[in-house]
N, C-alpha and C positions, 0 to 999 in steps of 0.2 A: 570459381577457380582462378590461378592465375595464369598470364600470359608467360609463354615462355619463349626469347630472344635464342633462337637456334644461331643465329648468327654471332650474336655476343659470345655464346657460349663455346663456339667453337675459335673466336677470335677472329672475325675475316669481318669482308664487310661483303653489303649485300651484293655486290658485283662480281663475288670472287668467282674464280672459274673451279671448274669440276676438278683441277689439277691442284689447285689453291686450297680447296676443301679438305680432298682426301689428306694432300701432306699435312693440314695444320690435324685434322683426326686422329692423324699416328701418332705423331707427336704427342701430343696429350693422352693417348691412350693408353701409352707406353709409360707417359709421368704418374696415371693414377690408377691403374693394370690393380685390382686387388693383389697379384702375389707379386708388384714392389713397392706399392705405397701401404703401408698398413695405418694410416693416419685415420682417425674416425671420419674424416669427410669425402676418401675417397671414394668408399666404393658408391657414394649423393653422386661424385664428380662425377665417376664413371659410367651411370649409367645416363647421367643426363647430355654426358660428348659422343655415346652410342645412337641416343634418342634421336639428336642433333645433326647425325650422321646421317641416321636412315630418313630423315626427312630431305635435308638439303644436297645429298647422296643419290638421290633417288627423281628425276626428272619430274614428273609427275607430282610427287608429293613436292619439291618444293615450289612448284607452280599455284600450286593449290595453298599452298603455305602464302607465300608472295598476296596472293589478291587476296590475302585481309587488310594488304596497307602495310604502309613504315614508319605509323604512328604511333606504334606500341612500344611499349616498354617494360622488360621483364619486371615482373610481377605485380603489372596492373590487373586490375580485374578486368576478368575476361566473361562474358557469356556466348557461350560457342553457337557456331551459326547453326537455322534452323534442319532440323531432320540428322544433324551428329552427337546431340545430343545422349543419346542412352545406348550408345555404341561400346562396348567394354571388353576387355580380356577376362573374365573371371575376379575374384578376389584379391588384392593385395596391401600392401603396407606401406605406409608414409604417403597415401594420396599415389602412389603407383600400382598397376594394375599389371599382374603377373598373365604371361599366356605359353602356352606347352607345345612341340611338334613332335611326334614319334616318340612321347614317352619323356622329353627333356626339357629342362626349363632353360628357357633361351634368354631372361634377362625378363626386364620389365619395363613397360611403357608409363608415362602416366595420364594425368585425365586428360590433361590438355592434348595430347595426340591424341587419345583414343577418341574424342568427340570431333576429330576434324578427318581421320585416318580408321576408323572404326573400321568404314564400310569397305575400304581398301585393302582391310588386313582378314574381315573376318566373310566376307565373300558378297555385303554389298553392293556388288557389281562389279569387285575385279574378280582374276581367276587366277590367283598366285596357287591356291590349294594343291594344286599334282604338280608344280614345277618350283617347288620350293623357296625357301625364304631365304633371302640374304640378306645379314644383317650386322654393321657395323664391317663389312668388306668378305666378312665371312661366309661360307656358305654354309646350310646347315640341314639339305637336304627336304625333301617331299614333307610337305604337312598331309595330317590326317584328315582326308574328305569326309565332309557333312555330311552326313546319311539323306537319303533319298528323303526319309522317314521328317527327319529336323527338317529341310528344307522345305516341307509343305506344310508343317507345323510355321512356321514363320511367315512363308505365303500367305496362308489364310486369314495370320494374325498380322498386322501391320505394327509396325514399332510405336511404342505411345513415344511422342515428344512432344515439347511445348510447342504448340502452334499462334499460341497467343501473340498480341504486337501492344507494347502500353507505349502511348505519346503525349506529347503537353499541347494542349489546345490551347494557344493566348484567343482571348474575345476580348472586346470590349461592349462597353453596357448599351450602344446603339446596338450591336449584336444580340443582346437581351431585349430592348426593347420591341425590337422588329419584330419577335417571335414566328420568323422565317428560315428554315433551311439554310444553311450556311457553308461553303463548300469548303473540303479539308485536302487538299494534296499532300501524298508523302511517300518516300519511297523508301523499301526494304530489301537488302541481302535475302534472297533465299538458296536453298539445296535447290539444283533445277533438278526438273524433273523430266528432259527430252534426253539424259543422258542414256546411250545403249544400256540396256541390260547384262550384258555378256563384256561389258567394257570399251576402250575402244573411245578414240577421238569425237568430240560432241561440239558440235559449229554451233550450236546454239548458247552454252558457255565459254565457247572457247579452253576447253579442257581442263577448265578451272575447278568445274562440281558445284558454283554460285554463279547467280544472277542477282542483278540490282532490275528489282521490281518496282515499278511507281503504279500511283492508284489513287482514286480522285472520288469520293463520296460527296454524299449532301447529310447535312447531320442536324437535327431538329433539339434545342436545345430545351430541358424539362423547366418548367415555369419554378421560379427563385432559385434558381440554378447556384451554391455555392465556390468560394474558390479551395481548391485542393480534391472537389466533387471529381468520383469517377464515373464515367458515361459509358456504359455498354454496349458496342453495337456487333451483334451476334452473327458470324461467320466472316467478318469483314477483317480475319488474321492473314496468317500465312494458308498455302496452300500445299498438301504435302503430293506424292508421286502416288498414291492410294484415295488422290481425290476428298482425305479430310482437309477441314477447316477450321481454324481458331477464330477466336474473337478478337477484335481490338476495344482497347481501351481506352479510352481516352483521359486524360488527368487535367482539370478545366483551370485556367490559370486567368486572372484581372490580369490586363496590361491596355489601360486607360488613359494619352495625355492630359485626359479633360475633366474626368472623371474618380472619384474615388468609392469605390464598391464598397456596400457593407449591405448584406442582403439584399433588402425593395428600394433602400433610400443609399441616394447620392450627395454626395457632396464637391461644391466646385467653387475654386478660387473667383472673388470678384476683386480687381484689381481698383482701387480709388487715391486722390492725390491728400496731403495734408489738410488742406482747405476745405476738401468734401467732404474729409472724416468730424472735422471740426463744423464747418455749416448744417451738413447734410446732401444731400443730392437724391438724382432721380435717374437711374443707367436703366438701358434696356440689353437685355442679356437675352443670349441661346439655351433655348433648354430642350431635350427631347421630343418635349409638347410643343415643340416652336416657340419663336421671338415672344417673350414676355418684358413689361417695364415694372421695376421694385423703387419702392423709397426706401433709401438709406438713410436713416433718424440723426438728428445733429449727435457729436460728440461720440461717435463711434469708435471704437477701438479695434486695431488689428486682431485676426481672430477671431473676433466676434461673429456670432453664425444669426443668420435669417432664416427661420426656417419657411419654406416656401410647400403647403401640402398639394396632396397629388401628383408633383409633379416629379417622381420619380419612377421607378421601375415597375411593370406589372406584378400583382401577388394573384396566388392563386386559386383563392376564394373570390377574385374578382377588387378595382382599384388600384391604388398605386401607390407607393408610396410616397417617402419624400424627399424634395429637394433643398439641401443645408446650403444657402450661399455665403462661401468663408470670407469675411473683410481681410485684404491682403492692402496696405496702404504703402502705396509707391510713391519717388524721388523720379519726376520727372527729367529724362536726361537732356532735356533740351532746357532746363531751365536758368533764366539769365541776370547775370551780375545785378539788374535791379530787384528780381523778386528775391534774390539771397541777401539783399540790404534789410527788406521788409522781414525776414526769416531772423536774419541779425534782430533786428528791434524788438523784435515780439519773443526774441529770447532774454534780449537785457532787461525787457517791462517785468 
């Protein structure tokens, strides 16, 4: 879904005061009022400066609005934070969700409220039900209470939502090699779950209805581990206020300075001067398996690969792959006016 800029939409900015809002509401309400604009776009307009209203109108909701951040921008994608998800008015049209009180239709929300205000409006944990809804400065009298019946039907059933958490895990191929546990910190917005029942201020969010959670695993990486591979580690998601738990995922990403992954076998720049490439030489290089010495054959050419066996990554029928060391032939920056004389000659020979 996208994000929607209550702010923009009503024209203020985000500091405006409660006096600053309401006036700029009128105004605009009054400009696209279906019975005096009849232009196809108002009555889009007017229900999203109603929308706009009751969120940033309303204490509470636009508190709750505010701690997603001032990062956003209308009509970025949005995925609504966890446990607002499947929160809804009943059916409607254009991506907006219609919702009724004593028989009348009051206007319509759309997704994007209804998965952050779901709970607010539909009894979630407020209690607007017998003392009526006001909406857009209006009031519009007592909503119809949830049967005793519905509310224990809901009780016993917990709302399904995505409890799941996907992340990008950079490794590098020492991180492979060790074939040891590997610590992952990271932290996630969730729905808290210390808020009152019955509504009512929560010190433990700060009457936001989110908390930023962090959380610290150890995570055993599967033998030839690919890149773009996803890692399942089960129940380690979100947590909801009914005690379920999602899984996290993880999305495993090569991010190497030394190294270039391509399943068992590695590849790694060996840097040499002119001279080397044309005599030959003898470097002692790093490798996973520790400090090995390579000969580099006369007349070698940049990019040219050695391959070096075993000495890459475990496979997991047991051994290891290989090691390609790539000839990269370097311009000594310290080099001086007489070996550029000698570079001179050996170009005019």
């Amino acid at each position: 879904m996208e994000y929607k800029d209550y702010y923009e939409i009503l024209g203020v900015k985000r500091d405006a005061t409660e006096a600053e809002i309401k006036s700029a509401y009128r105004k605009l309400a009054r400009k696209y009022h279906p019975d005096v604009n009849k232009t196809k776009e108002a009555e889009s307009k007017f229900k999203d400066i109603n929308e706009a209203y009751e969120v940033l109108g309303d204490k509470a909701k636009r508190q709750r609005y505010d701690s997603l951040g001032s990062n956003w921008q209308g009509g970025q994608s949005y995925t609504p934070p966890p446990g607002f998800e499947n929160f809804n008015f009943g059916g409607g049209n254009g991506g907006y969700q219609s919702y009724t009180f004593n028989g009348q239709d009051m206007g319509a929300f759309s997704d994007f409220f209804s998965s952050l205000f779901g709970d607010m409006m539909m009894g979630g944990g407020a209690t607007r039900g017998a003392q009526g809804m006001n909406f857009g400065g209006f009031d519009f009298g007592g909503a119809q209470q949830t049967s005793r019946a519905q509310r224990t039907r809901r009780a016993a059933q917990p709302p399904k939502v995505d409890l799941d958490i996907t992340k990008t895990l950079n490794i590098t191929a020492k991180d492979i090699f060790n074939q040891k546990p590997i610590s992952v910190t990271f932290s996630e917005m969730q729905r808290c779950t210390q808020c009152p029942p019955g509504g009512g201020y929560c010190s433990a969010c700060g009457g936001t209805g989110f908390t930023n959670v962090s959380k610290s695993i150890k995570v055993k990486l599967p033998p030839e581990v690919k890149e773009g591979q996803k890692v399942r580690l089960k129940g380690e998601g979100k947590v909801d206020a009914y005690g379920q738990a999602g899984d996290l995922y993880l999305i495993i990403h090569f991010q190497d300075k030394e190294y270039e992954i391509d399943g068992t076998d590695l590849t790694k720049d060996i840097e040499i001067t002119p001279p080397e490439a044309v005599l030959g030489t003898k470097k002692d290089i790093q490798t996973l398996h520790g400090k090995i010495g390579i000969k580099i054959p006369p007349k070698t050419s940049s990019g040219q690969m050695l391959r070096l066996k075993n000495l890459g990554l475990p496979k997991k029928a047991g051994g290891y792959g290989n090691l390609n060391a790539k000839i990269k032939i370097i311009i000594p920056k310290d080099i001086s006016e007489k070996q550029i004389e000698l570079y001179r000659k050996i170009q005019e020979s």
